[in-house]
N, C-alpha and C positions, 0 to 999 in steps of 0.2 A: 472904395469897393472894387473899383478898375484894377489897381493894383493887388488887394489881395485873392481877386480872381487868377487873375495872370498868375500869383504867387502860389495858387491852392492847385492849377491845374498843371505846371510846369510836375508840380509833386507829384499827383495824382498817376499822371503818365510815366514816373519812373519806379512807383509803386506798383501800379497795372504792372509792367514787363517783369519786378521782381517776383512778381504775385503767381508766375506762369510757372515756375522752375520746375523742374518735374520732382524733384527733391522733396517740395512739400509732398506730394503725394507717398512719396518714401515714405516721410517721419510721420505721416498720417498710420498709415500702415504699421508702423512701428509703434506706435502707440494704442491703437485700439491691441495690438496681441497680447501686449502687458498688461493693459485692466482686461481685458479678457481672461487671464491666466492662459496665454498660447505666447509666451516671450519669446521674441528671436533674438534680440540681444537688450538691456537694461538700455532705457533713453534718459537723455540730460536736458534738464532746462535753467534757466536762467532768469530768474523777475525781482522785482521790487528793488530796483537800479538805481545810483544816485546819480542821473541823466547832469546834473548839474557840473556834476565833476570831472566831467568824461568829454566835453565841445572844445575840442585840441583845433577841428577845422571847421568852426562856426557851423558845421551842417544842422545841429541839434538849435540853433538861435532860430527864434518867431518871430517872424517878420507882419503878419498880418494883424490888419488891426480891431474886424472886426473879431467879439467874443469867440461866437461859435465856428467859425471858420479858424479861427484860431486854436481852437481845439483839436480840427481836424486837424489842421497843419501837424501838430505836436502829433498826434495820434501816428500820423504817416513818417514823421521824421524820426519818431524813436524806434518805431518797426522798423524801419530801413536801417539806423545804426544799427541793432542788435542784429542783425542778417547779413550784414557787410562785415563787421566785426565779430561777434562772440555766436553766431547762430545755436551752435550744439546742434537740437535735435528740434529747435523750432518750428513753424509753420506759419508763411504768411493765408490770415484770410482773402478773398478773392472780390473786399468791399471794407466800405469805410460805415464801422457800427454808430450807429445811434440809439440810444439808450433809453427806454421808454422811462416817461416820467414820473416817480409815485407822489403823493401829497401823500401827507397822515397829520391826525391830532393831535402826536406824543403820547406819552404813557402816563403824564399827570406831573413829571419831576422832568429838570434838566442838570446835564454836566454842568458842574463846577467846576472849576484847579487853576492851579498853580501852574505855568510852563516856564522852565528854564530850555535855552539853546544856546549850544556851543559852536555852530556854524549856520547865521543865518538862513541862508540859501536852502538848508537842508530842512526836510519835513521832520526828518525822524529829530524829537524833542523828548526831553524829559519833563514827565506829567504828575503831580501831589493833586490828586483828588479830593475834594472838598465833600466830608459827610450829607447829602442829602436824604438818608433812608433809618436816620437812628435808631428808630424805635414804632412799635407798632401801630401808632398814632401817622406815623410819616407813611409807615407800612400802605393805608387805606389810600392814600393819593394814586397810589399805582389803578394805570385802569386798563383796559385794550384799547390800543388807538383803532381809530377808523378809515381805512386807506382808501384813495380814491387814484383813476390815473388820468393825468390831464395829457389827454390826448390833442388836444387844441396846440399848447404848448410843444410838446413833442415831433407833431408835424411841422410845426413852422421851423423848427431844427434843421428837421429832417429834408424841407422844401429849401431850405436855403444853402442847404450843403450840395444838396441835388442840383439843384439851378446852377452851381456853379462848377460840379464836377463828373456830374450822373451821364453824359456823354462819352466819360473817358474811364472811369472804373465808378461801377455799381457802389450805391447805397442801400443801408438796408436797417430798421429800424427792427432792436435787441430786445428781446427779457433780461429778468435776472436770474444769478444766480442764489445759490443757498451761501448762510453762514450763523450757523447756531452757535453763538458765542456768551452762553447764559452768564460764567463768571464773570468774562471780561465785561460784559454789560455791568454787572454789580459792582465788578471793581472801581468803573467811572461812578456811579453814583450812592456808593457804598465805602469805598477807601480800601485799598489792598491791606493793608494792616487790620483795619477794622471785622476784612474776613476770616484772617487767621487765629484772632481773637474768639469772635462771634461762632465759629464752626464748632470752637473746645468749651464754650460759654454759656452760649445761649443757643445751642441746638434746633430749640422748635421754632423761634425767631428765624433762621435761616433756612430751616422747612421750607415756613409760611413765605421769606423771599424765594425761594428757587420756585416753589409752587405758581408763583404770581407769573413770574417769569417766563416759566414755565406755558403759565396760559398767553401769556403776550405773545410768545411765537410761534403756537399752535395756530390762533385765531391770524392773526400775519398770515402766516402759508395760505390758509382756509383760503384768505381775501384775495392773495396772490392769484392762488388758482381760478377762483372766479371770475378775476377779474383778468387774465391771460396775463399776467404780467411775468410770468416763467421763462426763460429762454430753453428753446428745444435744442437747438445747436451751439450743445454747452464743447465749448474747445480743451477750458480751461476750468477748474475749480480749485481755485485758493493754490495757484499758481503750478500747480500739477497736472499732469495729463487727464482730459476727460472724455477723448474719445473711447466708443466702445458700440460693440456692435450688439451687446446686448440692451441697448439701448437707440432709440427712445421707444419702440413698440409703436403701436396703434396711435397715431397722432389724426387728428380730423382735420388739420390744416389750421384752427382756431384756438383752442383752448386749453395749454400745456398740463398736464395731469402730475401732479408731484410722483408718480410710479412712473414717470416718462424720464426724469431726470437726478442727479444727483445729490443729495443729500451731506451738508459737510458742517460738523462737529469739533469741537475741543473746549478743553478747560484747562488753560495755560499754568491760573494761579494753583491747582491742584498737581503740579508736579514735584511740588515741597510737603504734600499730604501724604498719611498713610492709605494704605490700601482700602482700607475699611471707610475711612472715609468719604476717596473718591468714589467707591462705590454707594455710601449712604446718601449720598449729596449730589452726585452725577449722573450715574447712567443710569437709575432708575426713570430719573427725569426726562435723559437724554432720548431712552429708548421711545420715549411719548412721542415725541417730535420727529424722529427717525422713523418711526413705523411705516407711515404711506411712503415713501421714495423706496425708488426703484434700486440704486446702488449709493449705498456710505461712503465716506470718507471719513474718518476720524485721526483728531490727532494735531497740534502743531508744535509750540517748544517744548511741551513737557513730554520727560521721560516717560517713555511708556511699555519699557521692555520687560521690565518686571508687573506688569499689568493686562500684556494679552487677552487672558484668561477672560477676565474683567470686560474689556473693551468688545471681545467677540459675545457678547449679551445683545450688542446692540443688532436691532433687525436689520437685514441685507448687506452689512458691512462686505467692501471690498478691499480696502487702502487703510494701512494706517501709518499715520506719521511717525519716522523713528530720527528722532534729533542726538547733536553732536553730543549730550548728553547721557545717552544711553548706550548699552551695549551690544554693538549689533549683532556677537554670537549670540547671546541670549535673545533676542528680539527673532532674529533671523528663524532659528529650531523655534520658537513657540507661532511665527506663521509659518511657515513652511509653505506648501503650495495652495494653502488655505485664502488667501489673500496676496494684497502688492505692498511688497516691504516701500515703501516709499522715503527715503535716504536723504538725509537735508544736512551734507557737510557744514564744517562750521565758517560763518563768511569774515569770523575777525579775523582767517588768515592774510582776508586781501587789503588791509586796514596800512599794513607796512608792508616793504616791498618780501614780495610771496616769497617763503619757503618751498623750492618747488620739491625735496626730497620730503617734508613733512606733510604736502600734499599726497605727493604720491601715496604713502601710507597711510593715509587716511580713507582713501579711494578703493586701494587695494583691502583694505580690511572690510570694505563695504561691500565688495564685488566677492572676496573670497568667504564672506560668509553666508550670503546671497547662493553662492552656487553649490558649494557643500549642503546646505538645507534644500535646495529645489523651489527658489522664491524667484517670485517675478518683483523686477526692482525697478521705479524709476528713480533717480537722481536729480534734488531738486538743490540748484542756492539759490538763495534765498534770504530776506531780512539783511539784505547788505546797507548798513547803515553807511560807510565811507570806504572807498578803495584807496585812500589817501592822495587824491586829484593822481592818480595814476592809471589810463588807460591798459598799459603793459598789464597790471597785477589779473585784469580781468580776460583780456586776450590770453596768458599763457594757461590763465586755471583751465579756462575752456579748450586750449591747446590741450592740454597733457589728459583732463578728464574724458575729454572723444577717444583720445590716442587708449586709454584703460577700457572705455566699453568699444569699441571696436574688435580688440582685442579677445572679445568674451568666447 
């Protein structure tokens, strides 16, 4: 413990000083004007990192031994890579989160599958889902879990990260955020094939799942709320910007109100569906669960520029995802300044060594159809599964992409 003290506070102290920069207050600024719709110029971020591939000077290696100081370690060591190296339009917090803890019952079924990986080290795997929801018999297992938050557990987190570094930068115990992922859910315990099937097949079968579903994350939130498990000072949602000054309202210092924060949506396996569809089987659904929060999010890989129309149904919508997938003139003219085009180049560029002129155009098509429509844009990559153990690939994207929105 002597040593991972010494180990967690050495960090601690060169986290505090990055923590000061006045910078963050920039990109703070910078981003509440874009979910605001008042852009001053389009912001870039950078998440879901393959940290593994990128420790060229050991800084990213953990050295501490216990668990949870060992988290924090990680927690401060990859902020500080990404700030030192790739920032873009980052922001360091001015404290090391802890996350309060939820318990729940389940929902009556668990994940199945199958995983194949092609580079140990790496999370991202390939997953064959194993049927557990065949038929309306399996249907009745489904039930609302019952969430509780152990806060017992939580504090002793929290007191031991504190004891060893709450002298040198602040600690401070987190809500959560949203993540309404109704198909992805089905597709772990339903089989992605099995949906594409069942949607053209069995129609009222996939009602009665989405409905069920449906109520699992109605009641979820409910319990959230009740139980303050919400985080007010949301930064980040599903790796996008989420400050915004229209937000959070009337907070009482205790108990986070789902109209206090953001609300975020998608239905991935519905980017291969027809239109009539995703609306029969999604957003009727989606708008259920959406209605109490204060601003939307919608949207992650699936195309959805030929579906605006569609998506702007859902209540308080601000942000919609528009992937490498779709086309961001059309995407662009059907938000216009209705919403935040929210831009997720594609990240198999940094897979082998970058193309940086097929970057460029790629950026530039995002940014020049962004400003001929009147859209506030942020720019998100994202879903980086491997830069191919090349730091460089991710240094220049973030090079040349600052160098386009500066530019705006």
């Amino acid at each position: 413990m002597k040593n991972d003290r010494k180990i967690l506070r050495k960090l601690a102290g060169e986290y505090f000083i990055a923590a000061q920069d006045e910078k963050h207050t920039e990109n703070m600024r910078l981003h509440r004007a874009v979910n605001d719709l008042n852009q001053i110029r389009p912001v870039v971020l950078i998440d879901e990192i393959p940290f593994h591939e990128l420790d060229y000077d050991g800084s990213l290696a953990l050295h501490c031994e216990d668990p949870i100081l060992r988290e924090a370690e990680e927690y401060m060591r990859q902020q500080l890579f990404k700030w030192k190296h790739f920032p873009a339009d980052m922001f360091l917090t001015p404290y090391i989160p802890v996350q309060k803890i939820i318990q729940t019952t389940g929902i009556g079924v668990e994940v199945r599958e199958n995983l194949l990986a092609t580079d140990p080290k790496n999370n991202i795997v390939s997953h064959a889902y194993l049927d557990q929801i065949p038929d309306g018999n399996a249907l009745e297992k489904l039930h609302v879990p019952e969430l509780s938050y152990d806060k017992k557990t939580t504090w002793e987190r929290f007191g031991r990260i504190a004891d060893a570094v709450g002298d040198i930068l602040p600690v401070r115990i987190t809500g959560h955020k949203t993540h309404v992922a109704l198909w992805d859910d089905i597709g772990r315990y339903h089989g992605i094939t099995n949906i594409y099937y069942d949607l053209a097949e069995r129609p009222e079968f996939m009602h009665a799942l989405i409905s069920k579903f449906t109520e699992i994350y109605i009641s979820q939130y409910e319990q959230m709320e009740r139980l303050g498990l919400f985080e007010i000072c949301l930064n980040d949602i599903h790796c996008t910007p989420a400050l915004s000054e229209s937000l959070p309202g009337d907070f009482d210092g205790e108990v986070v109100r789902r109209g206090q924060i953001w609300g975020k949506g998608h239905a991935q396996v519905f980017g291969v569906v027809s239109r009539e569809m995703h609306e029969e089987f999604c957003i009727g659904y989606m708008c259920k669960i959406m209605e109490p929060f204060g601003l939307v999010y919608y949207g992650c890989c699936e195309p959805l520029d030929k579906k605006i129309d569609l998506i702007e149904k859902i209540p308080n919508l601000r942000k919609i995802s528009i992937t490498p997938w779709a086309d961001n003139d059309v995407a662009a003219e059907a938000i216009g300044k209705k919403y935040v085009f929210s831009g997720k180049p594609n990240p198999s560029i940094l897979a082998s060594k970058l193309d940086e002129n097929v970057l460029r155009k790629e950026i530039s098509g995002i940014l020049s159809a962004c400003k001929r429509n009147g859209c506030n844009c942020d720019i998100v990559l994202k879903d980086i599964s491997t830069v191919g153990y090349c730091l460089d690939n991710l240094l220049r994207w973030e090079q040349i992409v600052m160098e386009k929105v500066r530019d705006w």
